[in-house]
Each structure stands twice: as C-alpha cells, then as structure tokens.
C-alpha positions in Angstrom: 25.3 -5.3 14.9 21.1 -4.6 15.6 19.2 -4.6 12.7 15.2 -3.8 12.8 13.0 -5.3 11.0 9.7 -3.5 9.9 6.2 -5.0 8.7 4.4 -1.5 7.5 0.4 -2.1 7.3 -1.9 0.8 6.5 -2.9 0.7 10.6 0.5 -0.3 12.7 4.0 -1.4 12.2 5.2 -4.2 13.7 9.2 -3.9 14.6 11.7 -6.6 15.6 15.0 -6.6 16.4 17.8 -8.5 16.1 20.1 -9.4 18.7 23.6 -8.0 19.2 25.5 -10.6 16.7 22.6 -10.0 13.6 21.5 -14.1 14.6 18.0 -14.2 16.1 15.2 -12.1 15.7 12.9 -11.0 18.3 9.6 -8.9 18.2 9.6 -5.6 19.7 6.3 -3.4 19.7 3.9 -2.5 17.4 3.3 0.6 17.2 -0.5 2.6 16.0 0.6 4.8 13.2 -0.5 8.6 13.3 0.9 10.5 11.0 4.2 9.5 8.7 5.9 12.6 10.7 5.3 11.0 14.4 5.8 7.7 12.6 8.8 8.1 11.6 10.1 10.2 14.7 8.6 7.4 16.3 11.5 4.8 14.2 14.3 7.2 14.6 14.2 7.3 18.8 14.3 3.1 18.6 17.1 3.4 15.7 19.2 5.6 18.1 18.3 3.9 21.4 19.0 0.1 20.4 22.1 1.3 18.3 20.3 0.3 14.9 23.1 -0.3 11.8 20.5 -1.1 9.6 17.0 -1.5 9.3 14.8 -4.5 6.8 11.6 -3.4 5.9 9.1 -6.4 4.3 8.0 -5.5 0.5 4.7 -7.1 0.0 5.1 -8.5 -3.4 2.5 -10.4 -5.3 2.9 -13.8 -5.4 4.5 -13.9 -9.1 7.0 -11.3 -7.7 5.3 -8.1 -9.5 5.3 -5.8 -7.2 1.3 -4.1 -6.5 -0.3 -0.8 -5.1 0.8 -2.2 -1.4 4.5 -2.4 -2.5 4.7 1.0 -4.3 3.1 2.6 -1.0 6.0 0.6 0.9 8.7 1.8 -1.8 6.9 5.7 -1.1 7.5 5.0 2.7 11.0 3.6 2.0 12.6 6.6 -0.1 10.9 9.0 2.8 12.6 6.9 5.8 15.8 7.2 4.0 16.4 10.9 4.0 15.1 11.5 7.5 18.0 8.3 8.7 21.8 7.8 8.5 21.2 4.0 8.4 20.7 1.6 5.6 17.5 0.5 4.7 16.8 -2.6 2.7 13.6 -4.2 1.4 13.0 -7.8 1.7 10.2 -10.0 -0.1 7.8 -10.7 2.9 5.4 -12.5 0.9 3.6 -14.4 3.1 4.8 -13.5 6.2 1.2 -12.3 7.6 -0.8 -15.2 6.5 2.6 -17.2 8.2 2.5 -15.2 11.3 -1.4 -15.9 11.7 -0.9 -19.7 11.7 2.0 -19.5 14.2 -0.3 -17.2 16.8 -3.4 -19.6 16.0 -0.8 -22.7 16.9 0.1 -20.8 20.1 -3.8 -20.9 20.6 -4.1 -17.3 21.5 -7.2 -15.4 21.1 -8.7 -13.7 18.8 -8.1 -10.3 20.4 -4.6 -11.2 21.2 -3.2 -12.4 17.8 -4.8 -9.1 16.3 -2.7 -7.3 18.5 0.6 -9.5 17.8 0.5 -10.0 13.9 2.2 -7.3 13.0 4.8 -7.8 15.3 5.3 -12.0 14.7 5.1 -10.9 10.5 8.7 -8.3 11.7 10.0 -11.1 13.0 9.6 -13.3 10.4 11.0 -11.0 7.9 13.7 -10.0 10.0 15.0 -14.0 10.7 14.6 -14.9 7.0 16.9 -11.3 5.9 19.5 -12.5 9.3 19.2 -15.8 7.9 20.3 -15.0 4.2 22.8 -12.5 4.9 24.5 -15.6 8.2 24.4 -18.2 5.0 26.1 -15.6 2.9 28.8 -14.9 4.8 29.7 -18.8 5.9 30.0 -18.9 2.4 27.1 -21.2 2.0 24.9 -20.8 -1.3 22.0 -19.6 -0.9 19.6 -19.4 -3.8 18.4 -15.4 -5.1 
C-alpha cells in the first residue's frame, strides 16, 4: 500500500512516498506550484502512476495546536483535492517539520542553494514517516499516545 505525503507552502509542494508495505518514507520531487488546477492535475498523474491508496498532507498548526490562517488555507486546499480524487486524504500535525528538515539538510552540510531546493521535499518526508509510523504502532497493537 503507497501512500504520499504532501508539505503544501504558498511556492512548492514537497511529496514523498512511501514504499510498497506503508514502512519507510522517501522524498520524491518538489514540485513549483502554478495554478491549483495544474497543481492538482499535477498530484492526480503521481496518485495514478505510483498506485497511491492514500495520501497525508501536513497541517501546519500553531504550536498550542490552534489551528492559524496557514492551516485554514491547507484545510481550503484539502476539501478541493478531495473532490477532484478517489483516494483518502488525511491531515497530519506537521508542526515543526520545516524548521526539523532545515537542521537535518544543514547536518548533511549542504548549501545554501541546495537545502532551499530540498526543504520542502525532506519536511514530506518527515510528515509522511511520523503518519507511517503512527498508523505501523497502531496496528502491532502498541499504544501510541493521540
């Protein structure tokens, strides 16, 4: 079962994927949004040629969990992808995950130029192995706190 995961900024979207048995997460592209029309045309050709069964897309929230102007954008987006797909699509709390994804490209010591051009796509992956990592506890029957 492939899942994507999405990081929406107002600029690009990053996009992971999972691999065949929903365990690891691995980025994909990120891709320069145009308009949400070729955006989301853009989404449905990778949904249909990986075999997508669902797709994770990160909900910025604020750091007491309300959810901002960013989030209600990404809700917007959300309620639009879902009528133009036959998949699922679930939110997950990616607080975090771009300031996380910045320290793990400046670890890697890549350039400027070249983390600006990964972020996106490191922040998908991250939101994509903390949702495969929830839902592989859940079902070994392992607690996993909400």
């Amino acid at each position: 079962m492939r899942i994507l995961g999405l990081d929406l900024g107002s600029r690009t979207i990053g996009i992971a994927i999972s691999d065949e048995l929903g365990l690891t997460a691995q980025g994909l592209k990120t891709i320069r949004r145009k308009s949400p029309e070729e955006d989301l045309g853009e989404l449905t050709i990778i949904i249909s040629q990986y075999k997508i069964q669902e797709v994770v897309v990160g909900l910025p929230r604020n750091m007491d969990g309300s959810l901002g102007t960013q989030a209600e954008k990404v809700l917007r987006w959300v309620e639009s992808f879902r009528k133009r797909t036959n998949v699922p699509v679930t939110t997950w709390d990616e607080r975090l995950s771009t300031v996380e994804a910045s320290r793990v490209l400046l670890e890697a010591d890549l350039s400027r130029r070249k983390r600006k051009g990964a972020v996106d796509k490191v922040a998908a992956v991250l939101i994509l192995q903390g949702y495969l990592d929830r839902i592989g506890k859940q079902s070994n029957g392992s607690s996993f706190p909400a």
